[in-house]
C-alpha positions in Angstrom: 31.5 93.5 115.2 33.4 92.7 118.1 34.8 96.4 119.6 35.2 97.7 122.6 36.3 100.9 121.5 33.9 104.0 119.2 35.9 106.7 117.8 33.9 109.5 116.6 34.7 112.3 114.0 32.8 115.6 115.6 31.4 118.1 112.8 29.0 116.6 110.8 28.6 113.4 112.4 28.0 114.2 116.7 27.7 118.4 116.3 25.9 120.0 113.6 28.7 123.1 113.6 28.2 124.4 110.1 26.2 127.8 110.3 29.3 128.6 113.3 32.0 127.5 110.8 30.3 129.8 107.9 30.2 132.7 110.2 33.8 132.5 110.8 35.0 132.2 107.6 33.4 135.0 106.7 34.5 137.1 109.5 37.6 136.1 107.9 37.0 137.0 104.7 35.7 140.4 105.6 38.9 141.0 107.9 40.5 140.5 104.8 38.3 142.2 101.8 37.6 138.6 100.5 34.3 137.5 98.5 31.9 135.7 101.3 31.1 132.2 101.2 27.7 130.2 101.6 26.8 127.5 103.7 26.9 125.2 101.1 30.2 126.1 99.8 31.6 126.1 103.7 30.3 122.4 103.9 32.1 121.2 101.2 35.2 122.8 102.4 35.1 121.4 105.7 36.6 118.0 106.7 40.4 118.3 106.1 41.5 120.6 108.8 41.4 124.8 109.4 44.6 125.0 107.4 42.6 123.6 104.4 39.3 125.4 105.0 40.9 128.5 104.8 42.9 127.5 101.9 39.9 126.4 99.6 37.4 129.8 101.0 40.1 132.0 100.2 40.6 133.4 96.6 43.4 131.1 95.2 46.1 134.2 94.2 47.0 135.6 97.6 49.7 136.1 99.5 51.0 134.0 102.5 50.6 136.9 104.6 47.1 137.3 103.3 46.2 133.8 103.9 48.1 133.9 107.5 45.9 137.3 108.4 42.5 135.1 107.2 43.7 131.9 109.1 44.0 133.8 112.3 40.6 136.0 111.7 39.3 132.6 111.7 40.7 131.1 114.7 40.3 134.5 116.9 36.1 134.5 115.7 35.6 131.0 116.2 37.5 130.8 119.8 34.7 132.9 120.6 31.9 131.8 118.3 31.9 128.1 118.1 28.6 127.5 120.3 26.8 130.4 119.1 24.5 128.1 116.8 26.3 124.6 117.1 24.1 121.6 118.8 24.5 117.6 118.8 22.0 116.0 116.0 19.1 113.6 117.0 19.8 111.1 119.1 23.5 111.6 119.0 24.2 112.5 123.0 21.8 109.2 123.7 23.6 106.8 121.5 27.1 108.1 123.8 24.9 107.6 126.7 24.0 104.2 125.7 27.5 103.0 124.5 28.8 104.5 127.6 26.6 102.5 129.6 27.1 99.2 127.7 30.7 99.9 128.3 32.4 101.4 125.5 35.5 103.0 125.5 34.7 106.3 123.3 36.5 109.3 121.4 36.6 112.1 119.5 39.1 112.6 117.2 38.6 115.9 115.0 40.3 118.0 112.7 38.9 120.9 114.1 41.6 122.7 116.1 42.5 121.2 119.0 41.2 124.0 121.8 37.8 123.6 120.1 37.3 120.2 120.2 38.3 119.7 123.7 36.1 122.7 124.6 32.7 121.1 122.6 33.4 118.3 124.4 33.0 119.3 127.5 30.1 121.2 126.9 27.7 118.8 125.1 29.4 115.4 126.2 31.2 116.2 129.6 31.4 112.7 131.5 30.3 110.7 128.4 33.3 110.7 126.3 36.7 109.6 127.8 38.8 111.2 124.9 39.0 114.2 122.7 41.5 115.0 120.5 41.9 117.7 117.6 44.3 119.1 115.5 47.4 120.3 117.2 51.2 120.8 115.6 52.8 117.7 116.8 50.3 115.9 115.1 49.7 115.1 111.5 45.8 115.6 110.4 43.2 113.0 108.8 43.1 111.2 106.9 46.9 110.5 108.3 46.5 108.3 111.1 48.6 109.5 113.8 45.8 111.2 115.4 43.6 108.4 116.0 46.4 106.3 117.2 47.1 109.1 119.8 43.3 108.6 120.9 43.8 105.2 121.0 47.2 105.2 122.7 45.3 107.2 125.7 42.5 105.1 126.0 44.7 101.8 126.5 43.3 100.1 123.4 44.8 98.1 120.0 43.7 99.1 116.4 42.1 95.8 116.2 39.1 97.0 119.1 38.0 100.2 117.3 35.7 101.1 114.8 35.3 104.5 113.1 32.5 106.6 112.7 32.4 109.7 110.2 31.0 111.6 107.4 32.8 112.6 104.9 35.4 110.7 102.5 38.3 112.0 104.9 36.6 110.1 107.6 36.6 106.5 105.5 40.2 107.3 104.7 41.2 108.0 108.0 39.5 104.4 108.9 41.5 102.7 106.0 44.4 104.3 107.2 44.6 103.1 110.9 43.7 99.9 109.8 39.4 99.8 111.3 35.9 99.9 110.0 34.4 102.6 109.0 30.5 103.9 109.6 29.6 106.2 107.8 26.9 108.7 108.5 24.5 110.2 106.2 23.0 112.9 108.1 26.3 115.3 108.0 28.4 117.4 105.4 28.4 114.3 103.1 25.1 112.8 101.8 24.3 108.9 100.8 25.3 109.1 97.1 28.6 110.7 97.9 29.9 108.4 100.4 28.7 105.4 98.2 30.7 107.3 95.7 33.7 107.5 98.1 33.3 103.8 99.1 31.5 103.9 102.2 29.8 99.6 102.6 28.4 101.0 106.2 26.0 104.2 106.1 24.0 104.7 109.3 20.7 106.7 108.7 19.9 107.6 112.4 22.0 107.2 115.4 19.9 104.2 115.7 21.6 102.5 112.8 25.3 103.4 114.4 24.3 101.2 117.0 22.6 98.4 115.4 26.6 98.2 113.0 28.5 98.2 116.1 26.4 95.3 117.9 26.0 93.4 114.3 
């Protein structure tokens, strides 16, 4: 595979954020006298932006105020709350290291909101990775494109030099989309037989595995 360029989705395949994203959706939910959710039920949720999330954790018969007053509980607890228990998986801040250091341009490119990803960046991979960008209204969310052709744009780089890496079905479409590989990751909010299910011909086990795809 002959890249110079690694874009990264965030949760569920570098930071392990879902026990911060459950807490905040149920602050939400309690703001607004709504039926809590569990972990599991967060983690399928996830993947499609904070718009969605809140969309699919609320109950399906409110109003658009209602919804608007649960999207904003959100975004006030999590501004606050997004480290609390969040933490890279195994091996993920060496495989940046080692990408970096073979010279790899790298990103981030998240659905998460935008002041959040640029935020977890800094904190767990400050110096490593060049670019982070997240959801923000002048640009359409994955699986649409224009969010990893920002990344790209900003990093100096053609479609044709990337490859993707992600979790979730979003993430392969997202790929598809801009027009680049996917790798898939097993160890997030997606597991084996779901991806296979969604397509995925690339699924790393370890960060290891990323690695050995991209140098294939």
């Amino acid at each position: 595979m002959d890249r110079s360029t690694v874009i990264f989705d965030l949760d569920g395949t570098l930071l392990d954020t879902l026990d911060d994203l459950k807490n905040s959706v149920n602050h939400a939910m309690d703001r607004c006298g709504f039926p809590r959710r569990t972990r599991d039920e967060v983690r399928m949720f996830v993947g499609n932006g904070v718009r969605t999330l809140i969309h699919r954790a609320a109950p399906k018969d409110i109003t658009e105020e209602q919804y608007k007053a649960a999207y904003d509980a959100f975004g006030e607890h999590y501004r606050q709350h997004n480290r609390d228990n969040t933490a890279p998986y195994d091996g993920v801040t060496e495989l940046l290291a080692a990408l970096k250091n073979k010279g790899y341009k790298l990103a981030i490119v998240s659905n998460k909101l935008d002041f959040a990803v640029k935020a977890l960046n800094d904190e767990f991979f400050g110096g490593i990775v060049d670019v982070a960008v997240g959801d923000s209204p002048d640009t359409r969310t994955k699986p649409e494109p224009d969010m990893v052709y920002k990344a790209i744009k900003m990093l100096g780089v053609g479609v044709d030099e990337c490859v993707y890496i992600g979790d979730t079905n979003v993430d392969l479409a997202t790929a598809k989309n801009a027009g680049m590989p996917c790798i898939s990751v097993s160890w997030g909010f997606r597991d084996e037989s779901e991806l296979i299910g969604y397509g995925a011909e690339m699924i790393a086990h370890t960060p290891d595995d990323v690695m050995k795809f991209i140098e294939s």
